[in-house]
N, C-alpha and C positions, 0 to 999 in steps of 0.2 A: 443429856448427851445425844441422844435421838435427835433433836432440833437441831443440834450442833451439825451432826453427820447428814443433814438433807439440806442443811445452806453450803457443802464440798458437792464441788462436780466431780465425782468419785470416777474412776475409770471401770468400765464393765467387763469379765469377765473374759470376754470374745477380745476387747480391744487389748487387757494384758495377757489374752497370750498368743496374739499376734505379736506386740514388741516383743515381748520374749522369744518369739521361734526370728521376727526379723534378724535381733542381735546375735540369735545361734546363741543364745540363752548365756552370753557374756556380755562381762560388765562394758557398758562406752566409752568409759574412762582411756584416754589412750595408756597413761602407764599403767593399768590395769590388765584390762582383756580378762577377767578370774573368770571360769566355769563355774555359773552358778546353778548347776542340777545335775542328781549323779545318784548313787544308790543310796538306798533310806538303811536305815537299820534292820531292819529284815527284809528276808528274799523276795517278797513281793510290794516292796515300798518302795519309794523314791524321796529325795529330799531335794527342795528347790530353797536356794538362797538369797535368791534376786529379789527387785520388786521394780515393778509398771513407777516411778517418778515423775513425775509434776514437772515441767520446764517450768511454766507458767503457774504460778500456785491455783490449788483449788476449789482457792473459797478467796474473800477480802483479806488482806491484812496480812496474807500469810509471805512467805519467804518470794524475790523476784517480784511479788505483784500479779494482777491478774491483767498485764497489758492489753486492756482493752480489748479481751477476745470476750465470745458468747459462751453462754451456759455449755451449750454444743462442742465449741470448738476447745475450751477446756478440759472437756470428756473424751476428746478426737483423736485418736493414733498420732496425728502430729505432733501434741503437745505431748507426747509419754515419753522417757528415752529409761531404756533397763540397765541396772545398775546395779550390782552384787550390793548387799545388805550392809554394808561399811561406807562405801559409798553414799549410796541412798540418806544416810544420815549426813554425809560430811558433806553434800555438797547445800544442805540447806543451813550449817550451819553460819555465826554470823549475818542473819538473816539474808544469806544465800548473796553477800556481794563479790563473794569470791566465784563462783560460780553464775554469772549473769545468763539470762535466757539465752541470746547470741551465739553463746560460748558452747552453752549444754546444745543448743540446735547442730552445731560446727559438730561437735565429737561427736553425736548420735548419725550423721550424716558420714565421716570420716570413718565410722563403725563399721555402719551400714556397707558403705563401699569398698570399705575390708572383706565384709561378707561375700559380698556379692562377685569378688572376683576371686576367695576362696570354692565359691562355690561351681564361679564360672570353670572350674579346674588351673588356675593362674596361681599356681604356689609360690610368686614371688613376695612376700611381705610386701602391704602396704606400708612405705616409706609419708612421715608428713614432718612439715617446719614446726614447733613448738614456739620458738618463745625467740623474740630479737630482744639483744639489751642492746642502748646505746651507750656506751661511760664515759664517752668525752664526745665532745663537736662543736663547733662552730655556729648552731641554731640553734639548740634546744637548752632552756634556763637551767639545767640539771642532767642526769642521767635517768632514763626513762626503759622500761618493761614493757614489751606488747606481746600479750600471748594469742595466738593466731588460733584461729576455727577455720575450717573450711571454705567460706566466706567471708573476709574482711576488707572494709570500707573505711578508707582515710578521706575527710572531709576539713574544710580549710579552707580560711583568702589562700590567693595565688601566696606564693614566697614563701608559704608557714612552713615547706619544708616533707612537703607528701611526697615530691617527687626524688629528693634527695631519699627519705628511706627505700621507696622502691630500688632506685639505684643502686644502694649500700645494700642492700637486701641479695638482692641480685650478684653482685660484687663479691660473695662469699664463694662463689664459684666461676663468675668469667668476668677476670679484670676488667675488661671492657669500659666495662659500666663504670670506671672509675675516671675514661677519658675527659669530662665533661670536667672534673674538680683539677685539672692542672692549671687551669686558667683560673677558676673561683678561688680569690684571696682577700675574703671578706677580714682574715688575720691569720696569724699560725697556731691556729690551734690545732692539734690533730682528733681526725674523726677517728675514735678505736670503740670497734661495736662486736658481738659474739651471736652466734645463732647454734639454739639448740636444736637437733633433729633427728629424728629417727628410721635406720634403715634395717629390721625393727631396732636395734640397739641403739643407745643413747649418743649421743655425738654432739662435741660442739668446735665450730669451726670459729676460728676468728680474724678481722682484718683490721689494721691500723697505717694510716697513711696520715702526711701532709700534703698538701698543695704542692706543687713541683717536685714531687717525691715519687716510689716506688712504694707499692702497698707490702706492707709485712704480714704474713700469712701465717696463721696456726692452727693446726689441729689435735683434737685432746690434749691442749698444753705444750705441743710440738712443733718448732718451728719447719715450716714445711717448703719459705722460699714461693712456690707456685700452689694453686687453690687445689688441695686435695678434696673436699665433698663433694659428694658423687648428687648433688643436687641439680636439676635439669632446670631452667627458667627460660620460660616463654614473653618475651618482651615486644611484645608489638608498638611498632616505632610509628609517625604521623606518616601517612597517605599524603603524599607530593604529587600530586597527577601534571604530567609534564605533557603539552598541546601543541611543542614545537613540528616544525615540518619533517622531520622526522618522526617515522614511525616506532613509536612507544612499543617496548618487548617487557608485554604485559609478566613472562615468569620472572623476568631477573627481577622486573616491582615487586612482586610477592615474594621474592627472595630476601628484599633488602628490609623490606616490611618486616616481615616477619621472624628474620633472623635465622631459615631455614636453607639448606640446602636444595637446589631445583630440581635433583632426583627424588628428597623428603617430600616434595610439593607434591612433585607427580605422582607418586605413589597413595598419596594422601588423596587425591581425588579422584583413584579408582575404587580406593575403599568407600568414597563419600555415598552411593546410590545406596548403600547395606545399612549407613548409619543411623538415618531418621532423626538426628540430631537436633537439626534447624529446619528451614522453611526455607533452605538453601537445598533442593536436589540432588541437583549432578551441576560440576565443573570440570570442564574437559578445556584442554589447550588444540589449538591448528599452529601448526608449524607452516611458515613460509621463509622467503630468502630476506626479511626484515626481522624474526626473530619467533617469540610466541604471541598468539594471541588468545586471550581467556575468554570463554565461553560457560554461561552459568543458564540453569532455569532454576527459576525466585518465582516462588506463590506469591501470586498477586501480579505479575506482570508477564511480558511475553517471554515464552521461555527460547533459549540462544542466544538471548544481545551477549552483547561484547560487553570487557569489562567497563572498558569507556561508556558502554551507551547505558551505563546502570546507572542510577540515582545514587549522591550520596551515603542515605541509609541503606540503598542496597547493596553498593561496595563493598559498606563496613558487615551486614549479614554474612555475604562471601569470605571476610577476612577473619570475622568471629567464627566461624563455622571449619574454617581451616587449623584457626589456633585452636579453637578445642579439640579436635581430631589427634592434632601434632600433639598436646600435652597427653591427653588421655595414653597415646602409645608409649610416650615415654614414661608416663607413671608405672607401665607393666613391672618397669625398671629400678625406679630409681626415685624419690621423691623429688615431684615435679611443682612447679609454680605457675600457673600464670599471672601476668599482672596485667592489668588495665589500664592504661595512665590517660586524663584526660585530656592530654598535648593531641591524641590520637583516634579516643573513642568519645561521643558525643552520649553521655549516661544520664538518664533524669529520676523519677522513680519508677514510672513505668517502666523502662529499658532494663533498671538495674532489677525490677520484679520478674521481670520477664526472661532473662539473663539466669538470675537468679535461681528457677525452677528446673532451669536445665543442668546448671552447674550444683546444684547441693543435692542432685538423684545420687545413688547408690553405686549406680552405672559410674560415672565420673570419677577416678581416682585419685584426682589431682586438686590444690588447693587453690583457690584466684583470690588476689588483691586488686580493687580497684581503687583509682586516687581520683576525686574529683574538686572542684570548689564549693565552697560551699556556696546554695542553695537553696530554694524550698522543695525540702526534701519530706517525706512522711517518714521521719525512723521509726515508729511503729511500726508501719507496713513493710518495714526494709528488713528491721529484726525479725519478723516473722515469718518473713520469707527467707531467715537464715542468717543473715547479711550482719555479723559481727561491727558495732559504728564506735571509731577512733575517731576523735574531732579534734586535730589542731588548733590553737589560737592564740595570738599573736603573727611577733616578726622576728626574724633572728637579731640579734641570739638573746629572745628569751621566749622564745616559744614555748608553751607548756600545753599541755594537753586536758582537757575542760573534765570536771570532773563528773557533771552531772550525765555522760551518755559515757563515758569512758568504760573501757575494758584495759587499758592500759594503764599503768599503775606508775607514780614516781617513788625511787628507790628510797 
């Protein structure tokens, strides 16, 4: 037994009861949250019911795998996420496929951020998305389950149909997004999909529509006509930079970009110097008799160009650094989305790592989807950076979803 307990990278002392004071000593579980420490049996005792968890098992063999991390890094505050003592057991059970590394990263991070804006004095419940079903469509071979982390990454040939769920996803709150399918008549089949979520209470909204149709809306089972969940989505559209002889009015671009209002904009970049966010400073607009012009300083370059005179990956830093600003306020709210689609952001692994560290902090309240193609990607280093990976494959309609990186489950 001895031998047994020094080939586990055990977690030390210091590092469980750091996750334990991180979680505010409850479980990460979102339908959870149980208080696990409170009084012992007598006046001077306590009794703790939690335990320090293993994302990443810690030793060979055991539940998840020890994906390729070190002795180190399996011992490391990263890998722990706390978990009331019922938990702790059910999520290694099944050798832990129900519960994948990704998944436990997403709710420990989702926890966290609960925490952190309890503590920041923000008693609005952290609101988050839980779970998309699809039960009919026109792509996918079957009806499909995707339970969403904090983090998650749909990857795919073009066509597999990434950008259709962001859409549908989206669509549970601003029809909008449903503009693009009155034209798409791949047949009539209707897409009818439900999204659970939580503002904290359980909620599910649902939408069904055909091609040339009018989307029919429900909520808990009610037919509601127009999208009642109070869900916020951050949809950043493709960057169109326009060089005609006219002069470009740099705010209504980031209006239309980003799906925000020009007063949301401007307010948004007087908070920006306080946020430390990006590697994006200050953005400030000059107003003249042609319209706005955007003004940024970006580390690593001269700071004041214009938005025109910025690179690029600098545009898209400025654009990234607004939509996180904008979701984060709205999550005070409401549960928020961002999504990434890659019509618009240029994502590799580096970016989506990098990306990545900013959006699964504690700080951040809000949940981000990215859709990219697929790629040579490292999902190792994507999952461990938090990044929950859905991998589509095929073409419609019989898209299914691959099973060996999957978090998404067919029904």
């Amino acid at each position: 037994m001895a031998n047994t307990q020094a080939n586990r990278a055990e977690f030390a002392e210091k590092t469980r009861n750091l996750t334990a004071q991180r979680a505010a000593y409850r479980c990460s579980l979102p339908d959870c949250g149980r208080t696990t420490i409170g009084p012992g049996g007598q006046p001077e005792s306590s009794l703790c019911i939690g335990r320090a968890a293993h994302v990443y098992s810690a030793a060979p063999g055991g539940p998840r795998g020890t994906g390729g991390l070190t002795w180190d890094e399996l011992r490391s505050p990263a890998n722990a996420i706390w978990l009331c003592a019922d938990h702790a057991d059910l999520v290694d059970k099944n050798r832990g496929t129900d519960y994948p590394p990704e998944l436990l990263l997403s709710y420990k991070a989702l926890h966290e951020a609960r925490i952190a804006r309890e503590l920041g004095g923000i008693h609005t419940p952290l609101g988050w998305i839980e779970r998309l079903q699809v039960h009919s469509s026109p792509l996918f071979a079957g009806p499909i389950t995707i339970d969403f982390g904090k983090l998650t990454l749909f990857i795919g040939e073009n066509g597999a149909g990434k950008t259709a769920l962001c859409e549908w996803l989206a669509a549970v709150s601003e029809p909008r997004y449903l503009h693009r399918w009155e034209t798409i008549r791949r047949d009539r089949s209707r897409v009818d999909i439900e999204v659970r979520y939580f503002d904290p209470a359980p909620h599910i909204a649902r939408v069904s529509f055909l091609a040339q149709d009018y989307p029919r809306y429900q909520l808990d089972g009610k037919f509601t006509v127009v999208p009642a969940a109070p869900v916020k989505v951050i949809y950043p559209g493709e960057l169109e930079m326009s060089w005609s002889d006219e002069k470009p009015d740099d705010l209504e671009l980031l209006c239309r970009v980003l799906g925000l209002d020009r007063y949301e904009i401007l307010a948004l970049c007087e908070t920006l110097p306080a946020s430390g966010v990006t590697d994006v400073t200050r953005v400030w607009f000059q107003q003249d008799e042609d319209g706005y012009i955007l003004r940024a300083d970006v580390m690593g370059t001269h700071p004041g160009l214009t938005f025109g005179g910025l690179s690029s990956s600098e545009r898209q830093r400025v654009l990234m650094t607004l939509a996180i600003l904008a979701a984060n306020r709205f999550a005070e709210r409401q549960p928020t989305l961002l999504i990434l689609d890659a019509g618009a952001w240029r994502l590799d692994t580096a970016s989506l790592k990098l990306y990545g560290e900013i959006l699964v902090s504690p700080a951040m309240g809000f949940q981000t989807i990215a859709a990219i193609p697929t790629q040579d990607l490292n999902l190792d280093e994507l999952r461990w950076a938090g990044w929950q990976v859905i991998r589509l494959k095929g073409q419609p309609p019989g898209v299914t979803i691959n099973s060996d990186v999957r978090v998404a489950v067919q029904n």
